[in-house]
TILO-813878 format. One line per field, with one value per residue (C-alpha): residue number from 1; chain; x, y, z. Coordinates in steps of 0.1 Angstrom, whole numbers, plus 5000, padded with zeros to 4 digits. Each point is the difference from the previous one (the first is absolute). Example, Ala and Ser with C-alpha at 12.3 -4.5 7.8 and 13.67 -1.06 7.14 Angstrom:
REM residues 2
num	[1,2];
chaine	[A,A];
u	[5123,5014];
v	[4955,5034];
w	[5078,4993];
//
This chain:
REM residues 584
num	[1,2,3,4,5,6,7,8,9,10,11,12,13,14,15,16,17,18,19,20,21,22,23,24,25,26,27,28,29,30,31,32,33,34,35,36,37,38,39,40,41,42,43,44,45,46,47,48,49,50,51,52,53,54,55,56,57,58,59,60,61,62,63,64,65,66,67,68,69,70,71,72,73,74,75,76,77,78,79,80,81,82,83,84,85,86,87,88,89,90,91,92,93,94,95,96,97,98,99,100,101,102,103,104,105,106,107,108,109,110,111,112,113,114,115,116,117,118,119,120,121,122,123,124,125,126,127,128,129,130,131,132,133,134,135,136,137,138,139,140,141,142,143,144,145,146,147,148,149,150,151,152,153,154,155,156,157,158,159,160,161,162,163,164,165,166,167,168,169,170,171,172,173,174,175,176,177,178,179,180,181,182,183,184,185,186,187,188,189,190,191,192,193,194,195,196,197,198,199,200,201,202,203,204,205,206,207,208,209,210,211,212,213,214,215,216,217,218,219,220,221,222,223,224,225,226,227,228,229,230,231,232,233,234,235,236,237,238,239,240,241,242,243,244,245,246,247,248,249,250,251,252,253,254,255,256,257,258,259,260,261,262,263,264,265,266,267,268,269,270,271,272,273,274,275,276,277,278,279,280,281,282,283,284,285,286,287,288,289,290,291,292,293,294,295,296,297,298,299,300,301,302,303,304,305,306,307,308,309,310,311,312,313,314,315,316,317,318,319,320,321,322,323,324,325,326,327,328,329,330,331,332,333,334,335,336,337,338,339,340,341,342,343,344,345,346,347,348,349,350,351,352,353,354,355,356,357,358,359,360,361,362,363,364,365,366,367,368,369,370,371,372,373,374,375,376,377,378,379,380,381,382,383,384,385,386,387,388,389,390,391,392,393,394,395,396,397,398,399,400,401,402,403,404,405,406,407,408,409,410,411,412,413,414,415,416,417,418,419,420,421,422,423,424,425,426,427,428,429,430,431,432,433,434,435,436,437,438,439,440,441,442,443,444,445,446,447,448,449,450,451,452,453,454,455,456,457,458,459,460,461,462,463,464,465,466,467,468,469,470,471,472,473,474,475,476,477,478,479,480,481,482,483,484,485,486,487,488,489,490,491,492,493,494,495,496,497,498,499,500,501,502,503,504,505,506,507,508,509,510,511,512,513,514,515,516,517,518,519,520,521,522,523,524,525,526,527,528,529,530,531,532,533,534,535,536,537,538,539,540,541,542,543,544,545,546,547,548,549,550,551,552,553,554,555,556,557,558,559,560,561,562,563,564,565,566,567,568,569,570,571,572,573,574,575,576,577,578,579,580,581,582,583,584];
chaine	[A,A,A,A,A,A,A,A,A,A,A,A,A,A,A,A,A,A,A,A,A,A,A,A,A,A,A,A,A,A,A,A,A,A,A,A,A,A,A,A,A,A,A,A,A,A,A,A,A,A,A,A,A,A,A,A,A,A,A,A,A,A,A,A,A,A,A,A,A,A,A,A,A,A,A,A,A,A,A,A,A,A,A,A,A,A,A,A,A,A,A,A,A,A,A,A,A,A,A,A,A,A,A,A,A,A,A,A,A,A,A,A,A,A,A,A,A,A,A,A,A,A,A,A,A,A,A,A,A,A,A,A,A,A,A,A,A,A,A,A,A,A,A,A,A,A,A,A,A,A,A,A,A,A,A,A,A,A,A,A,A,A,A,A,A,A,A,A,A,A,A,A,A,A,A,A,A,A,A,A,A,A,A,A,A,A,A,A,A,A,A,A,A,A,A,A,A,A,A,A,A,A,A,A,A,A,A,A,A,A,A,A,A,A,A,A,A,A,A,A,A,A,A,A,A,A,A,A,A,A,A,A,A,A,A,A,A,A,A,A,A,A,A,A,A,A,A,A,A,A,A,A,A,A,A,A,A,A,A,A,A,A,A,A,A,A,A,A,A,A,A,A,A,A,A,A,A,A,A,A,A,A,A,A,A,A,A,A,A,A,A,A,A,A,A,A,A,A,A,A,A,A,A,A,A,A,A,A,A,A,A,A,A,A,A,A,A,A,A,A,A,A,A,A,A,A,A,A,A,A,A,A,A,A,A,A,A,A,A,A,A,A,A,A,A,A,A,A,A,A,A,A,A,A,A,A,A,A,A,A,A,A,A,A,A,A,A,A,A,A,A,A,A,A,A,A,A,A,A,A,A,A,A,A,A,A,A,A,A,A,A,A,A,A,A,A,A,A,A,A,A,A,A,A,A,A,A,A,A,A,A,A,A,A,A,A,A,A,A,A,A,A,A,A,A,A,A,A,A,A,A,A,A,A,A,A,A,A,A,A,A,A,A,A,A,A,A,A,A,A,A,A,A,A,A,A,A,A,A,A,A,A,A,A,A,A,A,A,A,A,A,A,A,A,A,A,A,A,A,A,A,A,A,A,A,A,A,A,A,A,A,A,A,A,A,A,A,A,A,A,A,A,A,A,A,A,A,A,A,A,A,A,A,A,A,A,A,A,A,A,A,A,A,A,A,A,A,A,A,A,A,A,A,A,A,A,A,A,A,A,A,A,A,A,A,A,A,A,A,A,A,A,A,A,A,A,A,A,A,A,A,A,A,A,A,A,A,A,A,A,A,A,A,A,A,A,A,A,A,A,A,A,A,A];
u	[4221,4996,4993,5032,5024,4986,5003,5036,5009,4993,5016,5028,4997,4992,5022,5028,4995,5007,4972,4967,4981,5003,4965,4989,4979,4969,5013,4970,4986,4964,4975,4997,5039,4997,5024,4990,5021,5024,4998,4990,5015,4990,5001,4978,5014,4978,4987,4964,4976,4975,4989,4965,4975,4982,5033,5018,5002,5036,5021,5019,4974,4984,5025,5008,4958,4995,5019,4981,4963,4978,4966,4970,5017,5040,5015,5023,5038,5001,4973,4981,4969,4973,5008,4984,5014,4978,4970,5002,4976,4974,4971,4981,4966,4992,5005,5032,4987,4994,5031,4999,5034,5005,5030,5027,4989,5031,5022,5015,5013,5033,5007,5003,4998,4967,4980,4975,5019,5036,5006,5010,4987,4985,4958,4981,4988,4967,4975,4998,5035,4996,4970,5017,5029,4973,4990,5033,5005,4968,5009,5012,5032,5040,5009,4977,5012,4987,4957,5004,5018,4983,4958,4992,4971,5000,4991,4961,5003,5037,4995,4972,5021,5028,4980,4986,5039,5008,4974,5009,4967,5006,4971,4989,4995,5033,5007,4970,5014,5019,4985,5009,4983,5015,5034,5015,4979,5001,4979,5005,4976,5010,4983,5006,5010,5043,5018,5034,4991,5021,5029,4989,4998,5031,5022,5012,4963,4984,5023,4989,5017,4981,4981,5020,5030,4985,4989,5032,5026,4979,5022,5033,4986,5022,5022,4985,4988,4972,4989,4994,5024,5034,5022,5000,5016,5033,5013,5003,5030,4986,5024,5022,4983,4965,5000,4971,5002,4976,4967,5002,4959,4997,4964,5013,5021,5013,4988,5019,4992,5028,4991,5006,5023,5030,5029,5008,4996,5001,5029,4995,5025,5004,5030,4991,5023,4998,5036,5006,4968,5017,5033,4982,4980,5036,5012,4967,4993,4970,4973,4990,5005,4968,5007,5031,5020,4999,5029,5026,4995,5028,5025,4998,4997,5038,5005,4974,5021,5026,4974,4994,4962,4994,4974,4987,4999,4963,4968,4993,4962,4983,4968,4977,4987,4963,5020,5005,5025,4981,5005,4971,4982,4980,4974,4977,5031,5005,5024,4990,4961,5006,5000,5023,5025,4999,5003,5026,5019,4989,5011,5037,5017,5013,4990,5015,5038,4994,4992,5030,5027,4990,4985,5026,4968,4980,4964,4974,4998,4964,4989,4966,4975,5003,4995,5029,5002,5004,4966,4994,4962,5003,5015,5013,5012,4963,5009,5010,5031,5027,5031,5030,4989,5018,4978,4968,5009,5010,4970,4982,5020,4993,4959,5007,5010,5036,5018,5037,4997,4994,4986,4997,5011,5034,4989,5009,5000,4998,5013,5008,5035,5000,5000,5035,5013,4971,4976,5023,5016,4968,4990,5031,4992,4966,5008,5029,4972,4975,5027,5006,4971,4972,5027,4985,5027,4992,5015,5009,4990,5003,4987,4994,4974,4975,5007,4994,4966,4987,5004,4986,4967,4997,5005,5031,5016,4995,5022,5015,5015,4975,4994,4972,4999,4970,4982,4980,5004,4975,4998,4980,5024,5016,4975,4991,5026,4979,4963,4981,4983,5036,5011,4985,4976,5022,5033,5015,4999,5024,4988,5020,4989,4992,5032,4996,4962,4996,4958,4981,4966,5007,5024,4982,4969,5017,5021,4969,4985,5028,5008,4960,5002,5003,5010,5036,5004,4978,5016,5034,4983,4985,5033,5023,4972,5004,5041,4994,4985,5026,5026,4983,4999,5037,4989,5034,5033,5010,5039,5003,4982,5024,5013,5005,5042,5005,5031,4997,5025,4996,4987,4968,4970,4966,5003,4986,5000,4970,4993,4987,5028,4973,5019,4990,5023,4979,5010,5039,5027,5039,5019,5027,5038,5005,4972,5008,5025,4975,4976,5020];
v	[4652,4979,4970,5001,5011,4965,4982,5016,4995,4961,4995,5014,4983,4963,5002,5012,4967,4971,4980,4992,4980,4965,4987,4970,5007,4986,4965,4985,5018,5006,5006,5038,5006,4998,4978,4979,4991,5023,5010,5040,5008,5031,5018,5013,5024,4995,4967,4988,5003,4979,4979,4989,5022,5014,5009,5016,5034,5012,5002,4974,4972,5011,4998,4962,4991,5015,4974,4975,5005,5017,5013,5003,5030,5012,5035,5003,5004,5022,5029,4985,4992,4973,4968,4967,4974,4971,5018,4993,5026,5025,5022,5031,5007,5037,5019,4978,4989,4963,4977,4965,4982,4967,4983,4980,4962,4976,5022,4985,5009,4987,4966,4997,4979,5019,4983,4970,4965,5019,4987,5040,5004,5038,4999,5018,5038,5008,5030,4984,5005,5042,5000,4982,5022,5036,4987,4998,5032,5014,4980,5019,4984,5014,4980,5023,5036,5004,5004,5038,5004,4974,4991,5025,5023,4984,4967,4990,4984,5001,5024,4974,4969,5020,5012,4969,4984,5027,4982,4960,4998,5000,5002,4968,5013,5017,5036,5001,5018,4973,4974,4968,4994,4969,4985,5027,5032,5023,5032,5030,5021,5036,5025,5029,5006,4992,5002,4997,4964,4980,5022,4980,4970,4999,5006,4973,4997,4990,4970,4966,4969,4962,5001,4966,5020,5026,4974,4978,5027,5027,5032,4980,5011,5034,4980,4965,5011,4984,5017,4997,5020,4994,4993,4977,5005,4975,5018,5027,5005,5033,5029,4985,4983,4993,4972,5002,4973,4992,4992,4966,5005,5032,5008,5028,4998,5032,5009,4982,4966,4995,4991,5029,5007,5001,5000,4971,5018,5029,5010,5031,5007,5024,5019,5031,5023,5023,4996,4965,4994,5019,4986,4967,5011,5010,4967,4982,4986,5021,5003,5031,5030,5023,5036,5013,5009,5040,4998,4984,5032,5021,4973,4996,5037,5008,4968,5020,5018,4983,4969,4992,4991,4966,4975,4988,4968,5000,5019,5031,5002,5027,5011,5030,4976,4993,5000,5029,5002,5021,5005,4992,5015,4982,5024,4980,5015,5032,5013,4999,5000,5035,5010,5033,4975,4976,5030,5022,4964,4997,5035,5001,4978,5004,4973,5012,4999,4969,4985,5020,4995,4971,4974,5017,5008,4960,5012,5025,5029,4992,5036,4984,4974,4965,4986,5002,5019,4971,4994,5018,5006,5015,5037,5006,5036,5011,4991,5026,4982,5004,5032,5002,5027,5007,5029,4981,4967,5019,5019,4967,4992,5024,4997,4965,5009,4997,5034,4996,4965,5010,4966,4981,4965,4979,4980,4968,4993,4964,4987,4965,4986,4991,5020,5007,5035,5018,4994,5015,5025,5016,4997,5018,5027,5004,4995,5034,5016,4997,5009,5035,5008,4993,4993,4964,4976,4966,4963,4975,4966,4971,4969,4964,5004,4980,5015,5029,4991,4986,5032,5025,4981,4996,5035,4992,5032,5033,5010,4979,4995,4976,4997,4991,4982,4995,4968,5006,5030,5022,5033,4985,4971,5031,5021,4969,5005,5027,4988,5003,4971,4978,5008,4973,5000,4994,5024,4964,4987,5003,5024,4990,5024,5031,4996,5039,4993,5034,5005,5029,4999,5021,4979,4965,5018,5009,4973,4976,5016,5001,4958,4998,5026,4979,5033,5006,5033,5004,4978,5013,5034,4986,4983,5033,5015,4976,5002,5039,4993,4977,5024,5033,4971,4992,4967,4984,5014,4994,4997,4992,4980,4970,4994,4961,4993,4970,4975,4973,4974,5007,4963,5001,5006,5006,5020,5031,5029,5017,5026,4972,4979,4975,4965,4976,4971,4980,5009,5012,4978,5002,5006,4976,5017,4988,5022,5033,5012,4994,5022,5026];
w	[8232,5031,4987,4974,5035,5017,4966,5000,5038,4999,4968,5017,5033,4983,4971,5023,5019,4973,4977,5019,4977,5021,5002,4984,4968,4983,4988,4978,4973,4994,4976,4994,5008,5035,5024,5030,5028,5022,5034,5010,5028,5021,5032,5027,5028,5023,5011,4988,5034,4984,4967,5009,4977,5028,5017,4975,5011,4986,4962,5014,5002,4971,4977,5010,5008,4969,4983,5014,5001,4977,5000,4974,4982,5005,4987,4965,5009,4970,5009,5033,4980,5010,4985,5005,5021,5018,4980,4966,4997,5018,4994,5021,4998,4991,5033,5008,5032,4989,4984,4987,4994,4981,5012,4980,5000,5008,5025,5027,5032,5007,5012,5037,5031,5011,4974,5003,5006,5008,4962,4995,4968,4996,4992,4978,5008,4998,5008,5035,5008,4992,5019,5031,5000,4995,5035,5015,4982,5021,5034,5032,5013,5006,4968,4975,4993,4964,5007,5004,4968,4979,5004,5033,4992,4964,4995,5016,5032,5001,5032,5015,4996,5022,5022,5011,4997,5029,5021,4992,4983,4964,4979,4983,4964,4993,4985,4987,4974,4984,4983,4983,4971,4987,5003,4977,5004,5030,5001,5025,5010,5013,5025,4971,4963,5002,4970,5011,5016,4980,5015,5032,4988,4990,5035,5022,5022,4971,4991,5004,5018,5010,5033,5004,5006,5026,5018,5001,5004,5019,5010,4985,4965,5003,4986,4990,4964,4981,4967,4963,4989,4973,5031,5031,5034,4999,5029,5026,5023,5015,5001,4977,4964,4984,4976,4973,4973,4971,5004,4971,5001,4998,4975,4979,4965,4978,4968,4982,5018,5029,5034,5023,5018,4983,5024,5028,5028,5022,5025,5030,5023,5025,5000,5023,4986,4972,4986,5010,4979,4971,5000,4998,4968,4986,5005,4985,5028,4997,4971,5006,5028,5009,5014,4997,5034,4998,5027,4973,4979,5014,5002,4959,4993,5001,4977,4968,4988,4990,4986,4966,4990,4992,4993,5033,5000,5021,4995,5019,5008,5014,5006,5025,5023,5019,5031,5026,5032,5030,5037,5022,5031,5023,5000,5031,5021,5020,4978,4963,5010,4990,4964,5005,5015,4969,4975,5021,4994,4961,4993,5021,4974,4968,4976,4970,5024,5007,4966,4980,5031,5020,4970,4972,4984,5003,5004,4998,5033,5020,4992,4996,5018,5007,4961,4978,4965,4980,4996,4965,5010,5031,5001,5027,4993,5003,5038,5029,5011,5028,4990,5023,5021,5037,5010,4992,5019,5029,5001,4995,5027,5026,4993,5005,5036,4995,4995,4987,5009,5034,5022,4972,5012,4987,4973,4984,4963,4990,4969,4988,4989,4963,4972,5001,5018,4985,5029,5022,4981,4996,5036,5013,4973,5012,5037,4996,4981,5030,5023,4979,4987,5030,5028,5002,5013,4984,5006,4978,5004,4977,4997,4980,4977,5015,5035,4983,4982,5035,5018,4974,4996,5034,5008,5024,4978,4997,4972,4975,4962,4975,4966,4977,4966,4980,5002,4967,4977,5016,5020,5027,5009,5019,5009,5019,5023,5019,4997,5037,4994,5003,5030,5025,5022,5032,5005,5010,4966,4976,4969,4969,4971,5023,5018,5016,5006,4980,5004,4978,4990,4973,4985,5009,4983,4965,4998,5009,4971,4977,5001,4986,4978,4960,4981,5002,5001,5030,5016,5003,4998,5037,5014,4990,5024,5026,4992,5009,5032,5013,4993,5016,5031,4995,5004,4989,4992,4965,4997,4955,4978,4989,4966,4991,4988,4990,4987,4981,4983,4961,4996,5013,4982,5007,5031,4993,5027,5015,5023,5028,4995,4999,4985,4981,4992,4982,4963,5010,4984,4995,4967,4999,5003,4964,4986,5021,4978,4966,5017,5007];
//
């Protein structure tokens, strides 16, 4: 029923607003039936913070990075399932704690200035290259924030080689655990049995780029790109467009014979707002629109009535997502270093008011832990969650030392701009909530996205708005988010996967033994455990579970939806305006 009232409200909305179907389609046809040529033309809301692999920390840069560089194996746009990509193909040996890939012969990395002679022609990539970039991957610097989610307590002397990075001293042979066959095999070696490692492989630390490139642009690659993959940087005028055109080298052809990729080139902009960013997608100035702004609803609702149903002239996708929206606690602070606190805060508001009232139904109420319930394998009604209970939180409350709210300090929640008027739509919910409910008065402060990021991981905040999307299709990609072991070693340093520094041995222990557990069903059998205890700790404070809406113009093709909103352009191409109205 929901999905046919959005279907219904932006047929209403775009259809009430004139033709949108402007963009420049596929011009060349192809073998197969496919078109190349056209230009796909997106936006972002917020700006990208950075593009270099071991920088890319938020959606933003990924879905531009991803565009651009590419790893051994990548995910399916279709269902998020392992495909190969610079690996033509891989195999384990029986415990899964030993893989051998065989790469592609012939790939290049794209011409640049940064190669040998300043000719700029892009070289060859080899086993060496994936090997060079593991040991950036396992180096200790301000420019590397993907070692605690990618080869950290997995890969053999991953931990070693940073270590001794910490130090300046850098041991001689490497990550031990990497090693270079020939020019096209690489074999990694793990500390334990890890069946989900091509789910690693296949996020942004794990892509590869020329040491040539590193050493020429240094810290400038956050936005000097140098990959393999279909598209090239042509240009980035930050806060405003990203230019991607086609890689003419690029290694990989379709199954029917046709160099890849098929369109000319890619187009981001940056419009911050929600319905500026929609009206543009109504004009076709836009190729496609992702997440709907929930505060447009009520302006259309009078106008349903009296509208007749009509063939939208765009595709409606929707999907459950692998992406939650929580509040944070510093919990290394004098406030929310007490559990009751946390929970008398988790059980004050009322998801399910939020959800129906405040997001006109968009999303899923955060009853639960801190994964989402798309994942079809992990059931998270066998979990304890959070219920809407006043008496309970200010019980918690009071044994927190805080009766009726009594002494409990003015406190500011931090929360980004972007994301339309949901971030702080919600927030002012929440904050009147508080207010009733625990008699908890609570600021509002908002800030730039990237001012934001730098004072939640470096614990400059005590409570604040984030959000979470997978990186691979896995449990543990979140459950992540509160492992011990990835909170640094000095307060000073910035932690960016444990933001609250959330620390339990009982959860480090099962969830420690559920990423080496091989049978599936033990293993999400141990991370629902480890789920349970970071609820009973009211470690975060799940707010809904997203659900993915998205536009786009009826012309494109190959751009299926997924519940990661992980893109891949590569095999998307335009239907020239002459064909639309056959198909239809």
């Amino acid at each position: 029923m929901k999905n046919a009232f959005y279907l219904f409200f932006v047929t209403v909305l775009l259809a009430s607003c004139g033709g949108m179907n402007n963009s420049t389609g596929g011009s060349r046809k192809a073998n197969g039936g496919v078109y190349y040529g056209g230009v796909f033309r997106m936006n972002e809301v917020e700006d990208f913070r950075n593009l270099y692999p071991l920088n890319v920390t938020e959606i933003t840069s990924q879905h531009i990075a991803s565009q651009v560089y590419e790893g051994l194996v990548k995910l399916s746009q279709s269902d998020l399932s392992i495909l190969p990509s610079l690996a033509e193909k891989w195999e384990k040996n029986s415990d899964a704690s030993q893989w051998t890939f065989h790469l592609h012969k012939g790939v290049k990395f794209h011409d640049d200035l940064c190669f040998s002679g300043g000719n700029g022609k892009g070289r060859e990539v080899t086993a060496k290259d994936f090997a060079y970039c593991f040991e950036k991957l396992c180096t200790a610097g301000p420019e590397n924030q993907q070692f605690a989610a990618t080869f950290k307590d997995k890969v053999v002397g991953a931990n070693e080689f940073f270590q001794s990075t910490e130090v300046n001293q850098p041991l001689k042979e490497g990550v031990s655990g990497v090693k270079v066959i020939d020019d096209y095999t690489l074999q990694i070696n793990l500390l334990y049995p890890l069946a989900g490692f091509l789910n690693i492989l296949s996020t942004p630390g794990c892509w590869v780029y020329p040491k040539e490139a590193l050493e020429k642009y240094g810290v400038e690659m956050r936005a000097k790109c140098v990959g393999t993959g279909p598209f090239q940087v042509k240009s980035i005028k930050e806060g405003e467009v990203v230019i991607l055109e086609r890689n003419p080298n690029y290694w990989d052809v379709d199954e029917f014979g046709n160099n890849l990729p098929y369109m000319d080139a890619l187009k981001i902009t940056f419009i911050k707002e929600k319905k500026s960013e929609l009206l543009e997608f109504k004009r076709g100035n836009l190729d496609m629109v992702f997440k709907i702004p929930v505060e447009m609803i009520s302006d259309i609702l009078g106008k349903l009535e009296h509208a007749h149903e009509a063939n939208a002239p765009f595709d409606l996708q929707v999907n459950p997502a692998m992406s939650i929206f929580f509040y944070g606690f510093q919990i290394q602070s004098d406030i929310f270093d007490k559990k009751e606190v946390r929970l008398a805060f988790n059980h004050a508001i009322d998801r399910e008011k939020i959800v129906t009232y405040t997001l006109q139904g968009e999303g899923v109420p955060g009853i639960y832990g801190i994964v989402p319930p798309s994942f079809k394998e992990y059931d998270v009604k066998k979990l304890k969650g959070y219920t809407f209970d006043i008496d309970k939180a200010r019980k918690y409350l009071a044994a927190g030392g805080y009766p009726n709210g009594k002494g409990f300090p003015k406190l500011t929640l931090q929360i980004n701009s972007g994301g339309a008027e949901r971030n702080i739509q919600t927030a002012e919910v929440i904050q009147k909530m508080l207010k009733e409910n625990l008699n908890i008065d609570i600021e509002l402060n908002v800030l730039p996205f990237a001012e934001h990021l730098e004072r939640l991981e470096t614990g400059k905040t005590l409570f604040w708005k984030t959000g979470w999307s997978a990186d691979y299709p896995d449990p543990e990609t979140f459950l992540t988010l509160l492992y011990g072991k990835n909170i640094p070693k000095k307060a000073s340093d910035k932690s960016y996967l444990n933001v609250s520094r959330y620390k339990s041995a009982k959860f480090d222990s099962l969830f420690s033994k559920g990423m080496q557990e091989v049978d599936p069903k033990k293993r999400m059998d141990l991370y629902l455990q480890a789920d349970q205890v970071a609820i009973d700790d009211g470690a975060i404070m799940p707010i809904f579970y997203e659900e993915n809406y998205r536009l786009v113009q009826i012309n494109v093709k190959n751009f299926d939806a997924n519940a990661m909103e992980y893109r891949d352009m590569t095999r998307v191409y335009f239907v020239p305006q002459s064909q639309i109205q056959k198909l239809n």
